[in-house]
N, C-alpha and C positions, 0 to 999 in steps of 0.2 A: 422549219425555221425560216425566218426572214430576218434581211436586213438591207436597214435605207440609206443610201449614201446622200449624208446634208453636204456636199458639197459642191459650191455652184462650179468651182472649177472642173470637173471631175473630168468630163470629155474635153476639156482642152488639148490639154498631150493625150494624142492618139494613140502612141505606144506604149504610154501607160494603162490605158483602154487594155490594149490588146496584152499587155504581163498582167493584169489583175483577172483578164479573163483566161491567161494561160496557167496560172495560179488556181483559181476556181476548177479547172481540168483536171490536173497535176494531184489535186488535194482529194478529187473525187466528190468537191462539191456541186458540179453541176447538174446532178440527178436529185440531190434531196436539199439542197436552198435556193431558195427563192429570194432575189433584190430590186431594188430600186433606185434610180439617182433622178440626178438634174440634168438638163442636157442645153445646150448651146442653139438655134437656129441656124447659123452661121456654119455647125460643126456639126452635122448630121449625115454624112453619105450612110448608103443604105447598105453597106459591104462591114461597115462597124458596128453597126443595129446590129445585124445578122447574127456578127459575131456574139454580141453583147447577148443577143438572146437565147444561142445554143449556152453560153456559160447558166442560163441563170435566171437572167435579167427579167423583169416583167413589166415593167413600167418603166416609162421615163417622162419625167415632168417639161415643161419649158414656161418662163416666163415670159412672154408676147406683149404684155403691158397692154398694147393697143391695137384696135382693127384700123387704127388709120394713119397711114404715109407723111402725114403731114406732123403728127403727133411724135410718131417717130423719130424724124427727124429732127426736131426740136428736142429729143431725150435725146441725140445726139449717138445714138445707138446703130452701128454696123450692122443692120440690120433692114429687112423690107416687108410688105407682105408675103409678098414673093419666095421670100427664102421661109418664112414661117409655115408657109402653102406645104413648100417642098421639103421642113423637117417633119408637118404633122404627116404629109402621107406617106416618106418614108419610113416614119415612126410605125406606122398603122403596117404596113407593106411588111415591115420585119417581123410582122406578130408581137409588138407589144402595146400594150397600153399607152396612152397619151394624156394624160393629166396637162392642162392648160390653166394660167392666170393670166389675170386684168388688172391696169388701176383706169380709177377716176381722178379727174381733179389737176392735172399736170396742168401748168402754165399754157394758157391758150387753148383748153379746152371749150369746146362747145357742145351745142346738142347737136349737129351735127357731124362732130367727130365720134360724139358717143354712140352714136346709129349707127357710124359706120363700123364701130367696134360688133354690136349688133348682127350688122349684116352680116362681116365675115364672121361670126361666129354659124349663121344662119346656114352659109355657105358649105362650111366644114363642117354641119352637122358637131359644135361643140358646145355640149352644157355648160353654160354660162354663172357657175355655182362662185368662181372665186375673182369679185371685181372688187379691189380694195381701195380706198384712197389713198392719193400718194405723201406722200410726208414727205417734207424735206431733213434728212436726216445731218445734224452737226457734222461737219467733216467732208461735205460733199457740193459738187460743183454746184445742187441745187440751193444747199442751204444758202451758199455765199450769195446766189442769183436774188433769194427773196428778202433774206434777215433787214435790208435794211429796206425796204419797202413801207409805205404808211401801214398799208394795211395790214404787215407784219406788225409792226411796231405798236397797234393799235388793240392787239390783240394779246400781247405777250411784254412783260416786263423788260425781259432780255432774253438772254440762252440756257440761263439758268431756269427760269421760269417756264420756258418754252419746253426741254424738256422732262422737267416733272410734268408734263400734261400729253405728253405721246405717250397710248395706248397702242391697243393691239391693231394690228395692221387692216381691221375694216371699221377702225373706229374716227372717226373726222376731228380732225386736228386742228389743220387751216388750209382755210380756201384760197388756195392762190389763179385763179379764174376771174374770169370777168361776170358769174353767172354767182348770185346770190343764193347766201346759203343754203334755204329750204327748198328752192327752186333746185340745187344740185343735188340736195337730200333725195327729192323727190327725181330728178331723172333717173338716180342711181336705180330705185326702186322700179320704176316703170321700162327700166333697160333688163333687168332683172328677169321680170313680168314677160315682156316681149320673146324674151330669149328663153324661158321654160317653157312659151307655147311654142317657139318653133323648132326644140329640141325633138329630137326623134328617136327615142330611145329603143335598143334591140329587145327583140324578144325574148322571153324566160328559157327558149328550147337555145337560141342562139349564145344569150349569155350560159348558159351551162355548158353546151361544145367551146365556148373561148375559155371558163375557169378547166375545163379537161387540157384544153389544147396548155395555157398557160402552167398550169403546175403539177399537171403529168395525173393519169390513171390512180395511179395511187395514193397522194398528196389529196385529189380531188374525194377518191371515197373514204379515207380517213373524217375529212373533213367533212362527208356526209354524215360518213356514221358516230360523229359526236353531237351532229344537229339533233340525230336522234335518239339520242339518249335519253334514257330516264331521268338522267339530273338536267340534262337542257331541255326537258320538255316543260318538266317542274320550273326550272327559272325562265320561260318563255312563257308559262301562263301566269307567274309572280306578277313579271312584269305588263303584261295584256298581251302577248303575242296568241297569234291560233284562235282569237275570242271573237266573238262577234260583237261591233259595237252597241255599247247600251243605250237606249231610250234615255229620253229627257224629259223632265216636267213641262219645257218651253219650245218641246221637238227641235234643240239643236242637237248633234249628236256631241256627247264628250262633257253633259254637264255633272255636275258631282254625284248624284246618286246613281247607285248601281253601275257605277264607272269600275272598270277592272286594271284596264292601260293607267299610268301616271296620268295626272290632269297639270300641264304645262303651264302655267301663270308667267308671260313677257314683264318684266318689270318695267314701265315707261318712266315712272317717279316725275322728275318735273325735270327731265331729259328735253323737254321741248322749249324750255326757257321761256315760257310764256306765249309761246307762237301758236297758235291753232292750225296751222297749215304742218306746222315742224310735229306736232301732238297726232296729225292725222298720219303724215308721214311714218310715226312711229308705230301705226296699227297695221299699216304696208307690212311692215317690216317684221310685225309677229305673227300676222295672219302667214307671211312668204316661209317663214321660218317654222312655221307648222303648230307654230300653240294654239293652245285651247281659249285661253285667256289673254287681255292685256289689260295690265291696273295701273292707274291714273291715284295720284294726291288730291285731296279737297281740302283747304285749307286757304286761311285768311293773315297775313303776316302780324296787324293788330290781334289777333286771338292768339299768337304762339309768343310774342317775343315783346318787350318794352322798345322805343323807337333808338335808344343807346346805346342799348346791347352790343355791345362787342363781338366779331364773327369767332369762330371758334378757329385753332388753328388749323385744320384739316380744310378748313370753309376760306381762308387766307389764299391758297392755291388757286383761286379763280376771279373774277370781275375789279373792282375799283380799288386800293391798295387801303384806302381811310373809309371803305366804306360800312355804315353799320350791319348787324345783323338782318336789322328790319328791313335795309333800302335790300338786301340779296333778298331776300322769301318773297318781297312786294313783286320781282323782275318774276317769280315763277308761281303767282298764282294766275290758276284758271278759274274765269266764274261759271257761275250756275249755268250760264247761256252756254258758253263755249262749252261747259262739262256735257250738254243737255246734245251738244252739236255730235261730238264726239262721241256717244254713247249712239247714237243715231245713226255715225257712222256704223260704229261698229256694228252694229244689227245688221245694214246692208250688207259687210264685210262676211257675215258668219263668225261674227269672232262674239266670245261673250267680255262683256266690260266690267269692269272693278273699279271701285275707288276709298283710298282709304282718307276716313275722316278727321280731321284733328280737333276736332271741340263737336260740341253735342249740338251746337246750331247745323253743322253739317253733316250729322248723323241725321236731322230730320227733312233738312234739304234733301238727301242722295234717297230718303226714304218717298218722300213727296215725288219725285223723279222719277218711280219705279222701277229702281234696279231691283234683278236678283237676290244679291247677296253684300254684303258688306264687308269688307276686310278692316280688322280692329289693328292695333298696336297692343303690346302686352301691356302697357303701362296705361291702358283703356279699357282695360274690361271690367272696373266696375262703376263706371260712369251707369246710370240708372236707364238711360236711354238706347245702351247697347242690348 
């Protein structure tokens, strides 16, 4: 059994630390559960780890936001590297785990602050997996810092508006930086990059003595011997695990025939607003993410829509308040060149490319271009051309 404590307060009150870990005792749970919480930099001595970890405990996350002092300070956060330094090695020092997060994007970010997020992660030897953008959430001393800003205001109706358009927390909101959009797209991506080469990950013999040490002899061979079971062996080769991967018509590996693993298709759509650097950006981000595929729209806004067309209301939520259907489709097409760019890229990349067409002039475009394969729409398949 596991269980995750979502609560950012959780080590605040130390003594409540140490009743939920004498609880855990008491109850006889600290041999056969397993938990997790949140933890404080500020609130880390290594005497309440300790404790935390004989109840149970196996993990403790912290949010860091930033490798740099200066950024820090500016989030106004009690907090240093220093003291970050000193809750991840105590973390590590109590025998548990240390899950670590990032954002991007704070007021007064640079690429130089970004690097130094970078470094220390470098430093600490910590996988740099979760670097989010920061959003100014309503209610908060950041919202009131930006809302009334041009570039806020330039971007968003009002608050209302603003947020129906915050997603999930690695998704880009707004940019409240000095560092233009695709250019911050693109360091998020190349900070990423940087930090997966200079992560140092334990070995298979290591990581196996830390899941023993962490959930005990017995816990751990349970858990072996469901890996090897007959019904998880059967849904490990369902799904491609144990297989070798298959040959290709074009020698990449992972193209559709005689693929056995899922084949992962990145949805890009016109995610790039029209930007070629923002579209290249987006194949970083499938290739890092580990699909097989990223697919791209082909499409002309005179071939889909009359120039008065009215946006639909879902399509309301985003760009100019009177603006037509036709002036949004015209901001996100890509032409032939730039699709011709991108597909190029992606070959450098190892990634395979897609795109789907929306009239039969671009069914023979994407054909003249020599892609692979084609991705239809259902309400396109008996166009004479597909």
């Amino acid at each position: 059994d596991f269980i995750s404590f979502q609560d950012d307060c959780f080590v605040i009150d130390k003594n409540r630390v140490y009743e939920i870990c004498d609880l855990m005792d008491k109850k006889g749970l600290s041999k056969s559960l397993r938990w997790s919480c949140t933890g404080r930099v500020t609130i880390c001595d290594i005497d309440m780890l300790r404790r935390m970890r004989a109840s149970g405990c196996v993990s403790v996350s912290y949010g860091i936001e930033s490798g740099s002092d200066v950024i820090l300070k500016a989030m106004g956060k009690n907090a240093s590297l220093a003291k970050a330094t000193e809750a991840i090695t105590n973390t590590r020092n109590a025998g548990l785990r240390c899950p670590v997060s990032f954002m991007i994007g704070y007021p007064g970010e640079t690429r130089q602050t970004v690097m130094e997020t970078v470094a220390f992660c470098k430093e600490l030897n910590i996988p740099l997996s979760a670097l989010m953008f920061t959003c100014p959430y309503p209610g908060t001393a950041l919202y009131e810092q930006v809302k009334n800003t041009q570039q806020f205001k330039q971007q968003f109706a009002g608050e209302e508006d603003f947020v129906l358009k915050i997603g999930d927390a690695v998704d880009f909101t707004v940019n409240m930086t000095e560092i233009d959009n695709d250019s911050l797209l693109e360091l998020r991506t190349e900070a990423l990059q940087i930090a997966k080469h200079n992560y140092q990950p334990p070995g298979k013999e290591k990581i196996d003595a830390q899941e023993r040490e962490l959930y005990g002899e017995e816990l751990y061979r349970k858990a072996k011997q469901q890996m090897q079971s007959p019904q998880m062996q059967v849904h490990r080769k369902r799904h491609g695990f144990n297989e070798p991967e298959a040959k290709s018509t074009n020698n990449k590996p992972g193209w559709l025939d005689g693929r056995v693993a899922p084949y992962i298709i990145a949805e890009a759509g016109v995610n790039h607003n029209g930007q070629l650097k923002t579209a290249m950006c987006l194949v970083d981000a499938a290739k890092q993410a580990g699909a097989d595929c990223v697919k791209f729209q082909a499409f002309t806004a005179d071939q889909l829509t009359v120039r008065q067309a009215p946006k639909a209301n879902y399509q309301k939520q985003s760009g100019k308040p009177n603006e037509s259907q036709h002036d949004m489709l015209s901001r996100y097409e890509l032409s032939e060149n730039n699709l011709a760019k991108i597909m190029k890229y992606c070959d450098e990349k190892k990634i395979d490319f897609l795109a789907t067409p929306f009239s039969p002039q671009w069914v023979k475009t994407l054909k003249n271009m020599g892609v692979n394969a084609i991705k239809i729409g259902s309400g396109n398949v008996k166009w004479p051309e597909q």
